[in-house]
C-alpha positions as CSV (number, residue, x, y, z in Angstrom):
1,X,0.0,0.0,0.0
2,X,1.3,3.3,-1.2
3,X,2.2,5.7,1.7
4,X,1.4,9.3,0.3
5,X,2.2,12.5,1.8
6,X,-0.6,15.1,2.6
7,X,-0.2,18.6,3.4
8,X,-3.4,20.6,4.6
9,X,-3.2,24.4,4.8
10,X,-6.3,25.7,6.7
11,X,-5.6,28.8,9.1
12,X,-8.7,27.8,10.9
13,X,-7.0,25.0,13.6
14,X,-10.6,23.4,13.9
15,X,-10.9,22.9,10.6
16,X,-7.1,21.6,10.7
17,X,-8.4,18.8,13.3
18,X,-11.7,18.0,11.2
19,X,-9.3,16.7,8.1
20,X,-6.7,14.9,10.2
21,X,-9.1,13.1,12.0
22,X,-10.7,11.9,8.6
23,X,-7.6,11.0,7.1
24,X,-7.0,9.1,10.7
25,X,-9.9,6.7,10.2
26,X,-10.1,6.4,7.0
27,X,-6.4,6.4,5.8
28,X,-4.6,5.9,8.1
29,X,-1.0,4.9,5.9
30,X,-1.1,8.8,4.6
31,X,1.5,10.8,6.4
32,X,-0.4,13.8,7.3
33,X,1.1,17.5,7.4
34,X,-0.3,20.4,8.3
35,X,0.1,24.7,8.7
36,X,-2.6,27.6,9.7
37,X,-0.4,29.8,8.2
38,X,-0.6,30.3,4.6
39,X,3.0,32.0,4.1
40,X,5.1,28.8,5.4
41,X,3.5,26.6,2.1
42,X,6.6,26.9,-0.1
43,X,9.1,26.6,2.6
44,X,7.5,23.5,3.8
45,X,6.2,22.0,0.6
46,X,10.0,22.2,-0.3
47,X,11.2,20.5,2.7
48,X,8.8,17.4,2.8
49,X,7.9,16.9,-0.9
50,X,4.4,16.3,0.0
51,X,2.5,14.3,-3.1
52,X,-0.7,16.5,-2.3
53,X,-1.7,19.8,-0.8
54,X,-5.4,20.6,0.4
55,X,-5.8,24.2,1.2
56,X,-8.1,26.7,2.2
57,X,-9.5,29.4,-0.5
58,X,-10.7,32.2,2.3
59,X,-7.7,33.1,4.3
60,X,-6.2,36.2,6.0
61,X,-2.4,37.5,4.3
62,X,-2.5,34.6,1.3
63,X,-6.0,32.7,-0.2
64,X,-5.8,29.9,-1.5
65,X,-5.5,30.9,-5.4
66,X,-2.2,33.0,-4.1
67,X,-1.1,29.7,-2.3
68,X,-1.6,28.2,-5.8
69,X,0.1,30.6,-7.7
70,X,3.3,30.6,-5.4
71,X,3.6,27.0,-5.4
72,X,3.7,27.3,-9.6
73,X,6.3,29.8,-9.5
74,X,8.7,27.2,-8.0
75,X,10.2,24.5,-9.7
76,X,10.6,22.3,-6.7
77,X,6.3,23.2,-6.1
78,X,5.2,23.6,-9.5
79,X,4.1,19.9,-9.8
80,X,2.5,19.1,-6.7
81,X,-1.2,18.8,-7.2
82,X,-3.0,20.8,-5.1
83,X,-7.1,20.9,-3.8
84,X,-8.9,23.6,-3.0
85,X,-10.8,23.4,-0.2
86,X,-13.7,26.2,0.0
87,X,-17.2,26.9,2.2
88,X,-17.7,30.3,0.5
89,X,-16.4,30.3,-3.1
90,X,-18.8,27.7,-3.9
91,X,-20.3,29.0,-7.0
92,X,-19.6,27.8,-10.7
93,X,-17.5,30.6,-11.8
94,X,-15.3,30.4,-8.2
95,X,-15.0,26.5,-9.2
96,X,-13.9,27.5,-12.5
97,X,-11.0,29.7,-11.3
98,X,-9.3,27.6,-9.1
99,X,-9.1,25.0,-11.5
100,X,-7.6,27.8,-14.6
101,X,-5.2,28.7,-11.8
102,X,-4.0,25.4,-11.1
103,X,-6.3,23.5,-8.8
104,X,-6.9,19.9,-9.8
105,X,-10.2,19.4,-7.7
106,X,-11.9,20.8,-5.0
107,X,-14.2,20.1,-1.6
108,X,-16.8,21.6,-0.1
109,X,-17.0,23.1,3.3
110,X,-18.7,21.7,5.8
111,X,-15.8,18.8,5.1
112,X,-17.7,15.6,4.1
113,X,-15.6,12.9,5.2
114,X,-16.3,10.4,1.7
115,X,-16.1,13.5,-0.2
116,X,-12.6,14.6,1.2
117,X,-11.1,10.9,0.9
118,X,-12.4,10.3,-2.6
119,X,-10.9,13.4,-4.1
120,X,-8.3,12.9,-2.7
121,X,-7.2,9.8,-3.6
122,X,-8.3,10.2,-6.7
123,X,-6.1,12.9,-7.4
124,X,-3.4,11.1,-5.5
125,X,-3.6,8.2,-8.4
126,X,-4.0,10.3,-11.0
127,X,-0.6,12.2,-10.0
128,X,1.3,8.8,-9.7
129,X,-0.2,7.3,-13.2
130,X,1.3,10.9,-14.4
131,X,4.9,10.5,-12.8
132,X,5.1,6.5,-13.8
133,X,4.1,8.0,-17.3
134,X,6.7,10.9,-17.3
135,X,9.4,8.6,-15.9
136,X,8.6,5.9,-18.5
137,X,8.8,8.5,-21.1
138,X,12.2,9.7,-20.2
139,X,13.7,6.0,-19.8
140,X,12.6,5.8,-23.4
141,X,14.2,8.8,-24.6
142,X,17.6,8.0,-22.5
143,X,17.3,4.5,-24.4
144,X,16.9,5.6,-27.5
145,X,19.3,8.5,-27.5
146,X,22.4,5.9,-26.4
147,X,20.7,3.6,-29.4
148,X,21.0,6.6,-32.0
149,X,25.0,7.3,-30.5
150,X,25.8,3.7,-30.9
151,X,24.0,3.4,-34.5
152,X,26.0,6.5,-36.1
153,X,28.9,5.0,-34.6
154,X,28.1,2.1,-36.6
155,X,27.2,3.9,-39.5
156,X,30.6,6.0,-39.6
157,X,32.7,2.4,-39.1
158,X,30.2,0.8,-42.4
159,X,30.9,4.2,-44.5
160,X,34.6,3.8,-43.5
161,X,34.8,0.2,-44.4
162,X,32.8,1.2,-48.0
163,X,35.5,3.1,-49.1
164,X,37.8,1.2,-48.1
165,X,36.4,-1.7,-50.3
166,X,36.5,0.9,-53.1
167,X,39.7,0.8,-52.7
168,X,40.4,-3.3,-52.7
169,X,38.0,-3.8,-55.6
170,X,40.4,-2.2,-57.8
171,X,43.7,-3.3,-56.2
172,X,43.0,-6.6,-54.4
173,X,39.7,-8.4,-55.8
174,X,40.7,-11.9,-53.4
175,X,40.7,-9.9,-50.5
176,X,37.4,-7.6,-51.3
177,X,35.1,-10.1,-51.0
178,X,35.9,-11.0,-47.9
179,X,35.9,-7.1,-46.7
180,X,32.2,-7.0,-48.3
181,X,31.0,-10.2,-46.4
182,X,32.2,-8.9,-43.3
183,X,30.0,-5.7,-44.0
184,X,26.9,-7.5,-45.3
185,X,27.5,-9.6,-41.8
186,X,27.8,-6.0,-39.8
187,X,24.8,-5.0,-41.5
188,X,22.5,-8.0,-41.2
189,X,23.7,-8.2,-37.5
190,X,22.6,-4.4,-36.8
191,X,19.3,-4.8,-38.7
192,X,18.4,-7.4,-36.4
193,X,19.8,-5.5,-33.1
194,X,17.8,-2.5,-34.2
195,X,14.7,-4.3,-34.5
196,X,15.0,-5.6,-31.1
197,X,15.5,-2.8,-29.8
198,X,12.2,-1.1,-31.4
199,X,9.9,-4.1,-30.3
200,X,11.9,-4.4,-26.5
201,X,10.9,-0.4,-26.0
202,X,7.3,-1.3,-27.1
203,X,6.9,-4.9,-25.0
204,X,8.2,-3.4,-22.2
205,X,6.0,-0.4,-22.1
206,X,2.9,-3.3,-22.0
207,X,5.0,-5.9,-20.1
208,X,7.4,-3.9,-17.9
209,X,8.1,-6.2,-14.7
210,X,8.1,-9.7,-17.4
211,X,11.9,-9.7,-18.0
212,X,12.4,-9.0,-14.4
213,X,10.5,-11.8,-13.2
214,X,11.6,-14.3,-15.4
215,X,15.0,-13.7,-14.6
216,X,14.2,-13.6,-10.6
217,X,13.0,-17.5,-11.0
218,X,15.3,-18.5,-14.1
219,X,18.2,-16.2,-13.8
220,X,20.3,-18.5,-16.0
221,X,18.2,-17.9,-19.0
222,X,20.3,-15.9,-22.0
223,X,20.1,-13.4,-23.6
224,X,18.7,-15.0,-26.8
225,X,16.1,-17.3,-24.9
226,X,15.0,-13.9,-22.8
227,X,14.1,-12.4,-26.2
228,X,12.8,-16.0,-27.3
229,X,10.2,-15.4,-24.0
230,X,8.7,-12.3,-24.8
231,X,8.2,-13.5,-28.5
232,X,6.5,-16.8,-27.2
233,X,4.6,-14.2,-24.3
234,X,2.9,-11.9,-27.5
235,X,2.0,-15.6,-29.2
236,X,4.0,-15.4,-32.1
237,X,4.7,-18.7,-34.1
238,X,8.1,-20.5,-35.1
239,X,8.2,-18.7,-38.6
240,X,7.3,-14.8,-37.2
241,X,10.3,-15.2,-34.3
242,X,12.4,-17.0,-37.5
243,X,12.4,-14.1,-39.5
244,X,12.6,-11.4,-36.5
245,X,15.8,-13.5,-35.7
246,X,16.8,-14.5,-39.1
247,X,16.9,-17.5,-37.9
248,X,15.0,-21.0,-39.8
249,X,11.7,-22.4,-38.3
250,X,13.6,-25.3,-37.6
251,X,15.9,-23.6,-35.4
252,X,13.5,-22.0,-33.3
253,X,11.6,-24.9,-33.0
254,X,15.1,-27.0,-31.0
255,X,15.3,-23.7,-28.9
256,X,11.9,-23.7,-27.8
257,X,12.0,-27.5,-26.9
258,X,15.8,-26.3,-24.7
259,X,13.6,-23.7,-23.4
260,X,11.0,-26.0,-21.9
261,X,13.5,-27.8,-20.3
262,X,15.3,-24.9,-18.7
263,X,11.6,-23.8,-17.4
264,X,10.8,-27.0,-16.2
265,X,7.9,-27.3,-17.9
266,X,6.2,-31.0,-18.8
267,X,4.5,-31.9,-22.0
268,X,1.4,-31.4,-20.7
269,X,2.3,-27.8,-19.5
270,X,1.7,-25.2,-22.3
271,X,4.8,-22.8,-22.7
272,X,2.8,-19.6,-23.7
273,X,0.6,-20.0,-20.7
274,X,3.2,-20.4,-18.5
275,X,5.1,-17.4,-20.1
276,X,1.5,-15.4,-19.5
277,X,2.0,-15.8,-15.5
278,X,5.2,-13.1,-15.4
């Protein structure tokens, strides 16, 4: 169970008690912080990284909407998602402010204590699902930027090879052909790498714990039977994973058979349901 941090501004102390006492009973694994002063929001929202703040709209110094406002101004604050909390501003067009500036829900005042515990754990998932998302994205741009380095590092070593083949052709035809199937290997060998790595960024976006937990229980699987796995786990046949691999059916077919074995599995045990379990 996820422990989340909530931070309640509210410079009414009652009203203070009211939501800690909710979050108490009803969630009782949220670490719960609180202020009655409005002007201590950054400073303390930058110390404890809260995952959401529930504040007040109608307060003395700094409302709610200027709470809001600060919080966006800082890059350590701008992110946290934040709900307003109002018994006066109730109205459609109030609603529709806090959200423009920044608000991603609100409650009403008298605090209802389903209300309060349903927003906010709704926006609490809703945050995380948008981290997981942003994190993801960024793994797959890091992954793919140190795939384009290493592919025009490949490229410059094929183009430098080319000309030098130019050369050979011309002077040393016995020793070209052996420069030109060392290329045509290079090449084959990177189509196949760089089609690996197109389908392992898209399987693990859908599967992202299966290589993980295949290798927790069979962690002397290699490389090759890994990627064998997650072609067996999408239910592709001998010839699909043949050509992906440039391999022949036949091939596939004895490393599927080694792969049972190395599982454990029994002819009477199905190898792509047993993949679907990770």
């Amino acid at each position: 169970m996820d422990k989340y941090k909530v931070f309640i501004v509210d410079d009414q102390v009652e009203n203070l008690k009211t939501m800690v006492d909710i979050f108490e009973q009803y969630r009782p694994e949220y670490e719960i912080f609180q202020t009655n002063n409005p002007e201590n929001v950054i400073h303390i929202a930058q110390r404890i990284k809260p995952d959401l703040i529930v504040t007040d709209w109608d307060m003395p110094n700094l409302n709610g909407i200027e709470v809001i406002q600060n919080l966006k101004k800082k890059k350590e604050t701008m992110e946290i998602p934040v709900i307003m909390a109002t018994g006066i501003h109730i109205t459609s067009k109030d609603l529709q402010v806090a959200l423009e500036v920044g608000a991603v829900d609100f409650v009403r005042k008298p605090i209802d204590p389903i209300e309060l515990v349903a927003r906010t754990h709704s926006a609490l998932l809703i945050s995380k699902y948008h981290k997981e998302t942003l994190a993801l994205k960024d793994h797959e741009l890091t992954e793919s930027s140190l795939h384009l380095i290493k592919s025009n590092k490949f490229n410059i070593d094929i183009t430098k090879k080319l000309h030098e083949l130019k050369v050979l052709i011309q002077q040393k035809p016995e020793v070209s052909e052996n420069l030109l199937k060392t290329i045509i290997s290079d090449l084959n060998s990177r189509i196949q790498e760089d089609s690996w790595h197109r389908f392992n960024l898209s399987f693990t976006n859908v599967h992202k714990d299966f290589t993980k937990n295949l290798v927790d229980q069979f962690p002397d699987l290699t490389g090759m039977e890994l990627k064998l796995c997650a072609f067996i786990r999408l239910g592709m046949n001998n010839k699909d994973i043949a050509a992906l691999l440039n391999q022949n059916p036949d091939s596939i077919k004895v490393s599927r058979s080694r792969l049972r074995k190395k599982l454990g599995l029994d002819q009477s045990q199905n190898l792509e349901s047993f993949l679907n379990s990770f």
